[in-house]
N, C-alpha and C positions, 0 to 999 in steps of 0.2 A: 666878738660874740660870746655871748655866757654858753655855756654848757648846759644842755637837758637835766633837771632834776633829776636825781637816779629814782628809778622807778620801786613802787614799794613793794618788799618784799609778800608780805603775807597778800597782798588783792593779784600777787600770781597765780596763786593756790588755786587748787578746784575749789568752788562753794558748795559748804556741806550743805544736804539736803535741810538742815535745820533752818539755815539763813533763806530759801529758797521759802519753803514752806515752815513757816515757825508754828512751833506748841505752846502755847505759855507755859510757863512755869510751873506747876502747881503742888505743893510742899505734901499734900494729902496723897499723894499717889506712891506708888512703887516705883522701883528702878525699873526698866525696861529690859535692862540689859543681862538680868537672872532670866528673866520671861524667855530672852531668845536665846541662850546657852541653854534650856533646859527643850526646848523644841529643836536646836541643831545637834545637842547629844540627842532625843529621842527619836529623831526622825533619820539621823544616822546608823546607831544603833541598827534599827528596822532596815535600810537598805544594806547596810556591811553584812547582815546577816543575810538578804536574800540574794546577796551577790558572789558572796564569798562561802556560804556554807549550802546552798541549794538541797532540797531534799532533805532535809534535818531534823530534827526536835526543836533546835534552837531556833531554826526558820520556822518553824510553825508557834514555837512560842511569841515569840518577837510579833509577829501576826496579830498573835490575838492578845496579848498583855503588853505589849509597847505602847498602842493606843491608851490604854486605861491607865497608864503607868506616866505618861505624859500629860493626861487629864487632871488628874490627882494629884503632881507636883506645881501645877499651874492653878491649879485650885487652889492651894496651897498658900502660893505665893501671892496671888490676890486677897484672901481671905488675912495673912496675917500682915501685907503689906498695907492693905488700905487704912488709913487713919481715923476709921471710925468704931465705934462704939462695937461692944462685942453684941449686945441687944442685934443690932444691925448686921452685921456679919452671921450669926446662927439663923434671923431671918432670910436673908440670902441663902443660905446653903437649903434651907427646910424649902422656902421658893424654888430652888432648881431638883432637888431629888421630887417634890409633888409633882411638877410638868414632866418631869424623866417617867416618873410612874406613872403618869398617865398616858404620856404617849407609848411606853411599852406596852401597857394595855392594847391601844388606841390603833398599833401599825398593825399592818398586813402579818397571816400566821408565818408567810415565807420568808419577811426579812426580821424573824425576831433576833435572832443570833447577829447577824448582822449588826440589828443596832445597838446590840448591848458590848459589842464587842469593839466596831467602830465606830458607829453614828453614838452613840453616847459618850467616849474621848473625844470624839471632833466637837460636838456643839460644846461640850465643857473647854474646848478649847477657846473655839471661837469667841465664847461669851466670855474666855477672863480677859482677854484679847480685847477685847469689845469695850469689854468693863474700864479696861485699867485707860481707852482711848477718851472715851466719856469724861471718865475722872479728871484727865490731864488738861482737856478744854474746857472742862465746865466745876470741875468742882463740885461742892457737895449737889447741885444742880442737878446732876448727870443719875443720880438713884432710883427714880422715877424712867427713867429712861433705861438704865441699864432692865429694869425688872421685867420693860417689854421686851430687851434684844433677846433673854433667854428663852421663852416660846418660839422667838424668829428661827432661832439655831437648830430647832427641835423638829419643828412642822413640817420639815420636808420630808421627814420618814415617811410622811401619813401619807406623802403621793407613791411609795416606792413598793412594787412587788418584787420577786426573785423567780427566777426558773433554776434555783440551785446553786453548785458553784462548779468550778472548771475542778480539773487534776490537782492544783494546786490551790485549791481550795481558798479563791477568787471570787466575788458573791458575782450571779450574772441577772443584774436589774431590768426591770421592766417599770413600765409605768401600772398602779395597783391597777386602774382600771381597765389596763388591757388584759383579754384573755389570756392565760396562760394556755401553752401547747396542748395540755389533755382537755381544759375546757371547750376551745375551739374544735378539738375530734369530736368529743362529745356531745356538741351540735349537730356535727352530721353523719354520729355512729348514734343510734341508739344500745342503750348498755341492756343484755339480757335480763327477760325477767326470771327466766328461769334457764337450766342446764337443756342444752340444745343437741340431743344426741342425734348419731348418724342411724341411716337407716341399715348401712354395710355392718352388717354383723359378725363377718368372718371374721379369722381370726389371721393378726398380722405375726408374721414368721420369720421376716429377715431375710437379708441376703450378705451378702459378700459385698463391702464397699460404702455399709451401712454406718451412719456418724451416732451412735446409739446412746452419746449423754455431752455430759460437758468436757469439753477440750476432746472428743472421741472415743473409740472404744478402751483406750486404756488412759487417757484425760493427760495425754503429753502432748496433745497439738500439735501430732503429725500425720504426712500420711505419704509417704518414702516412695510408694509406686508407682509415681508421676514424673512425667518428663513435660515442662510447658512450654508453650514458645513464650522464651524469654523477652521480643524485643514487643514492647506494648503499644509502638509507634506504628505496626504495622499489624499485630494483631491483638490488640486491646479486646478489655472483658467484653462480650456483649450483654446489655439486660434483657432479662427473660418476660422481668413483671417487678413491678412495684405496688406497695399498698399501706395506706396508714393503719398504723396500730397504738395498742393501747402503753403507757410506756410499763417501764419496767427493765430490769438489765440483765434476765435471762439469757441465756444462748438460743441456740437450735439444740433437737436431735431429730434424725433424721433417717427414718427405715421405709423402705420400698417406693413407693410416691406419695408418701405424707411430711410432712412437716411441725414437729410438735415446739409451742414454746409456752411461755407465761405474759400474763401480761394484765394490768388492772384496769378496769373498766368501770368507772364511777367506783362505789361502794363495795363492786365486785372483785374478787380475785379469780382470776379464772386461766384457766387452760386451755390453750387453743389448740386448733389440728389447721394445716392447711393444705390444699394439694401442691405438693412441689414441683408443679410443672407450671401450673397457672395461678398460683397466689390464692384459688377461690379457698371458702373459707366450706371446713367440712361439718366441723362440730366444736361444740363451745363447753365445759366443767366451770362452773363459779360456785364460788364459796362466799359469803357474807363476810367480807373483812378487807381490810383498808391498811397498808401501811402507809406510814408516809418519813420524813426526814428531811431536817433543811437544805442537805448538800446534793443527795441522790433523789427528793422528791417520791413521787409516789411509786409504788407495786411493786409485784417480788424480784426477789434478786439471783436463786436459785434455777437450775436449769434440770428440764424434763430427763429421768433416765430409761429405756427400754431393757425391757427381758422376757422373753418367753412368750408376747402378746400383751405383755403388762407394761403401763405406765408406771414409773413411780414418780412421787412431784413434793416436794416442797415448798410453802409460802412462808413471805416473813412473817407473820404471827406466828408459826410451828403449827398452822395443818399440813397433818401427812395422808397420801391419796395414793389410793392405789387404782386406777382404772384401766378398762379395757381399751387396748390400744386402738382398735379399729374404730369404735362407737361411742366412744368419752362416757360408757355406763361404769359408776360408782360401785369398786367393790367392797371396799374397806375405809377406813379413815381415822385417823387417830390426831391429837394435840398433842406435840411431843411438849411443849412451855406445859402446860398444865398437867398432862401426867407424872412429868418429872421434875415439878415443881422449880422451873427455871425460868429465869429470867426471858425477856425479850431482847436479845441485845440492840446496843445503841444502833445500827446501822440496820435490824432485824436479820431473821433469819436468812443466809446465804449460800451455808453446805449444799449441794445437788447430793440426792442419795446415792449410795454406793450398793449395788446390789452382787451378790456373792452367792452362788448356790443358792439356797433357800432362804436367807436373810437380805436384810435392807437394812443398814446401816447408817446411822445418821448421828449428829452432832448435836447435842439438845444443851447444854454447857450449866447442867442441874448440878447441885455437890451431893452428898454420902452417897456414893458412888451410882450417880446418874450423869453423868455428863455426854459419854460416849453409847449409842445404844442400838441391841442389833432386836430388827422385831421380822418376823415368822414373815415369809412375802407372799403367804397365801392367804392368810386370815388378819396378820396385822397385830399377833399377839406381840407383845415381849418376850423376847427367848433368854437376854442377858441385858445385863447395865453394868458398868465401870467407869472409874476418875471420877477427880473432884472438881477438876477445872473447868471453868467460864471458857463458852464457845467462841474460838476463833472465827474467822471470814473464809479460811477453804471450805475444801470438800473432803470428807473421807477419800484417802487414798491406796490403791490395792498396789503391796510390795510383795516379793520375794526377794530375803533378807538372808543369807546363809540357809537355804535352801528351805526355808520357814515361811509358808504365806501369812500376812499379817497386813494391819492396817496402819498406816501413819494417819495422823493428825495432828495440825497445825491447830494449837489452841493460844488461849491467853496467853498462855507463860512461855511457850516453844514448841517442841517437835515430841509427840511421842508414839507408839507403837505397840499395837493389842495384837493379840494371839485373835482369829478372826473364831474359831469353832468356841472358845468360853469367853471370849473378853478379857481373860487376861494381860494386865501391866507386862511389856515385855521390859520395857526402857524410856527414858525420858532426856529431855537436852532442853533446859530454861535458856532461850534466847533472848534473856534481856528487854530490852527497849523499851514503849509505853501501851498501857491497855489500848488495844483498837488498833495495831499497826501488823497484825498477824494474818495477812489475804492471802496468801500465795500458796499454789499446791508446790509441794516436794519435786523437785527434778531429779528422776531416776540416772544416775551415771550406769552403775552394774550392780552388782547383788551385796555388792559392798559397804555403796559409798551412794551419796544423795546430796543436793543444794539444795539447802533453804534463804531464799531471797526476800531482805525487807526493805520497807522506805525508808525517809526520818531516820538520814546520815548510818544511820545500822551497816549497808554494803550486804554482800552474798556471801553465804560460808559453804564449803565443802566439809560434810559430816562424814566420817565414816564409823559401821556397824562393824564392831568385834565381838565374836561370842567364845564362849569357853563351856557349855554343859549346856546350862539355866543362866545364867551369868553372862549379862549383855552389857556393852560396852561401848558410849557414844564417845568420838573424840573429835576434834576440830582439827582438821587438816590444813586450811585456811580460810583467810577473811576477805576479801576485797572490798575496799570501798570505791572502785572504779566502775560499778555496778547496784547501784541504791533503788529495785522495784520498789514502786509505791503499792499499784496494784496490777501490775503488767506481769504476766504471767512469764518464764523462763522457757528457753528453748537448749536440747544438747543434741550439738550435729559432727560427728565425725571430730570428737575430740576436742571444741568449743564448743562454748557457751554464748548466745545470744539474745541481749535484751533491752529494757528500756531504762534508761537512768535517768531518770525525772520522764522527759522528754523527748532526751538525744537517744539514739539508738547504738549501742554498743558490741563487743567482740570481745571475751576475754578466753584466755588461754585455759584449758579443764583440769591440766595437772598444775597448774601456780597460781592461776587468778591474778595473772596480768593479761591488763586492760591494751590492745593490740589493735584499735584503732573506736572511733566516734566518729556520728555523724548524723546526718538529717535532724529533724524536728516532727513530733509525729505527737505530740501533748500525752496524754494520759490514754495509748491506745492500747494495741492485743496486737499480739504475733501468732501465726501460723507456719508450719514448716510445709511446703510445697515440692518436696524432691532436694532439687538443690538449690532453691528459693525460698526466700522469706516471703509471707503476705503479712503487710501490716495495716492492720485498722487504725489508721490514726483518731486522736479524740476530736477533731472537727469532720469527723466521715468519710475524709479522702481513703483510697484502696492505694497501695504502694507495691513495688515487685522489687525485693532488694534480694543481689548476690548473697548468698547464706557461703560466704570464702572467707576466710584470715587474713588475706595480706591487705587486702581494701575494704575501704565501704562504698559500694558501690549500690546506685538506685537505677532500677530499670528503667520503671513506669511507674505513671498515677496517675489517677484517674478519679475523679468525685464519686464516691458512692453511695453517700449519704446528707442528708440535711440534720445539721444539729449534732449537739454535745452525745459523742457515742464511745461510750465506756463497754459495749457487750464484747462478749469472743465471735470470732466467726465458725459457719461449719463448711464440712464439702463433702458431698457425696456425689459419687458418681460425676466427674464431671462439672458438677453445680457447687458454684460459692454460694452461701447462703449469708444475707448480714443483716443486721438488724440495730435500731438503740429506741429510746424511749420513745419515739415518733413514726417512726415508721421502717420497712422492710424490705430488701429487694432480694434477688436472685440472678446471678450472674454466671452464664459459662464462660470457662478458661478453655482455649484455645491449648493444643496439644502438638508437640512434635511428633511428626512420623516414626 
């Protein structure tokens, strides 16, 4: 018998997909194989950076210039790879920048950023993509053809709306012609025609227990003199009342049984009152003004503050109000942007005023020395103006500083600190980083020393204040990057520090700023300190009860509190969590140990 042929080597081989599904040949085309080294560097690029540097500059760059940065080399490489005519090539590009132009006209106002930032790389993608597939089967044939796939690439924008973006500044799509969240209230709220005053004319006074602005009466988000039952499984929050509202990413404050916030209402901006027991609604303050933004959407961002009977209130345009607590009657009112010749910032107005004695304090971010500015809180005059610098995202902050009361403020450039009675420059600390990444209030250690925490890879610093006469003295004690707030405010509890790093929620040590444990997922929420508890508002609405201890992290309970994307702070008085985000509002009592 003969022996079997020996079997041929290469028909063992796997068959490349080319033999399976053939291309022809076609000498007019590019190489393919630039095309996908230049989409596995760039789409790599983008992931190595949101995996390996989270919370960064370079993640947020990568974000928005990776796309367009990979559009553009691929454009590139069709335009000078194809084997035609330069005539033809410049009508190509004038072809897709006319449809680009016109459908950024043409989309929805909420996904404009969106598309210019990704949907205009992706279809430039898809179309050289498209382009160089055409060419390789059809040859010069394929021209006609390619000129319709680049409207295909485009057109889907014109179906897409946005309700904003998450924490990590993610677009969150909707279909354009579905309502978005405030239109659908606004169906079945009608928005005021006019300011809705109460008829209770007395005058409100305060108590003991009162939540009397943003983060409470001293804006550290705590409130020490509570003991809760810890275990949620067996005494979970109960709700008191829920109700829709208008959005906006106010807080609460919260004096006797009212409940004051902000919140926009169609074309209105307005100030609401409600009764903190039953949700009902007391009295309404609207202003004629509108903000809006593509990531935060519409209404103000600042939160109500109480003194003496008086509201103070700021919106993102820069009106400032001053009204009667009890009745929402208008006493005063000023334009800090137009008196002080400043800007709107990009994200608008978000300081909550800081009232002091007989001033109001506020952040207007105007230069030759309007930035920082304290006006009369009876009448509304200006009493002083100081700095140069473009407003940051806190709030005026009230310190004592080596036995000195003064104000910090978190602006554009860093941390700096007035003399409260002139305005006076005491001291300044340029913290780096990028315009628009300055949101955080100052976390008071002692009369020393203070953390300032940012996003965008920055991490948390311990500053400390040296004085010597007149002669002030900021130094950095340390840095941590095991703590990078985007916009989650800090907490210090018995010698830690506790907060949000992106999304995980962390522990670091107060004298080193090592990182001493992580855990849960809580997206872009707010901390409150509850005794010896954390309360965490996560950025999907959940309520959370976490151990506020060092050697663990430890989650008690959770519980849903909310529906939708919720960025606000919570309050508590008396008893009542109060929470809220751009849609709507509840009230919840915490259960108390014996």
């Amino acid at each position: 018998m003969h022996a079997p042929p020996p079997a041929d080597h290469e028909s063992s081989l796997p068959t490349p997909a080319s033999r399976v599904f053939p291309l022809p040949h076609n000498p007019t085309a590019p190489s393919l194989r630039l095309a996908l080294w230049i989409i596995a560097l760039g789409v790599g690029e983008i992931v190595g950076t949101w995996w390996l540097v989270p919370n960064s500059t370079l993640q947020i760059a990568s974000l928005f210039l990776g796309p367009p940065a990979i559009g553009l080399a691929l454009l590139g490489w069709l335009l000078f790879g194809l084997h035609i005519g330069w005539k033809k090539r410049v009508g190509l590009v004038l072809w897709f920048v006319g449809l680009a132009t016109a459908t950024g006209v043409l989309v929805d106002r909420s996904v404009y950023v969106s598309f210019g930032f990704q949907g205009l790389p992706l279809a430039t993608i898809a179309s050289t993509l498209s382009a160089w597939l055409l060419q390789r089967l059809l040859g010069p044939a394929s021209q006609r053809l390619v000129i319709l796939i680049i409207p295909l690439t485009l057109c889907p924008w014109l179906l897409l709306g946005s309700d904003g973006t998450t924490g990590e500044s993610l677009p969150v799509f909707r279909w354009r012609w579905q309502l978005s969240n405030e239109q659908r209230w606004l169906r079945r709220t009608k928005p005021p025609t006019q300011t809705t005053a109460s008829k209770d004319e007395r005058t409100l006074v305060g108590a003991d227990g009162d939540w009397t602005g943003f983060r409470g009466p001293r804006r550290d988000g705590k409130v020490t003199d509570i003991h809760l039952q810890a275990d949620w499984q067996q005494h979970p929050p109960q709700q008191i009342w829920r109700r829709e509202i208008g959005p906006g990413w106010s807080s609460f404050c919260v004096v006797e049984n009212r409940v004051f916030t902000q919140e926009q209402r169609g074309d209105s901006e307005c100030v609401v009152c409600y009764h903190a027991s039953s949700g009902e609604l007391l009295w309404v303050h609207e202003d004629r003004a509108r903000f809006w933004d593509a990531a935060g959407g519409a209404g103000p961002r600042a939160t109500p503050s109480f003194f003496a009977g008086r509201l103070y209130t700021l919106g993102a345009t820069g009106i400032l109000n001053c009204l009667a607590a009890g009745s929402g009657k208008l006493e005063w009112s000023v334009n800090i942007a137009q008196s002080n010749q400043a800007p709107i910032p990009t994200w608008g107005f978000t300081g909550s005023p800081l009232v002091w004695r007989d001033l109001v304090v506020v952040c207007a971010g105007g230069n030759q020395q309007q930035s920082l500015i304290a006006y009369d809180r009876s009448n509304g005059r200006r009493r002083w103006a100081s700095g140069n610098i473009g407003a940051g995202y806190g709030s005026p902050h009230l310190a004592t500083l080596h036995g000195v009361e003064q104000v910090i403020i978190i602006d554009d450039e860093g941390a700096s600190g007035y003399e409260l009675l002139t305005g006076r420059g005491l001291w300044q600390f340029n913290l780096g980083g990028i315009p628009g990444d300055k949101t955080l209030q100052p976390c008071l250690l002692d009369q020393q020393s203070f953390l300032v925490g940012m996003g965008n890879g920055i991490g948390t610093r311990l500053l400390q204040c040296n004085r010597a006469g007149d002669d002030w003295r900021i130094e950095q004690r340390w840095l941590s990057k095991g703590l990078k707030p985007k916009f989650s405010d800090l907490l210090y509890h018995q010698g830690y520090i506790y907060g949000l790093d992106g999304k995980v929620l962390v522990c670091l040590a107060g004298d080193s700023g090592k990182r001493l444990w992580k855990g849960g997922r809580y997206g872009a929420g707010q901390l409150m300190l509850l005794g010896d508890n954390l309360l965490v508002t996560a950025e999907n609405g959940a309520l959370a009860l976490v151990a506020a201890q060092p050697d663990s992290y430890r989650e008690r309970g959770r519980i849903k509190g909310l529906e939708g994307k919720t960025w606000n702070h919570p309050a508590y008085a008396r008893g009542q969590l109060f929470v809220r985000n751009g849609r709507e509002a509840a009230c919840y009592t915490l259960s108390q140990s014996p």
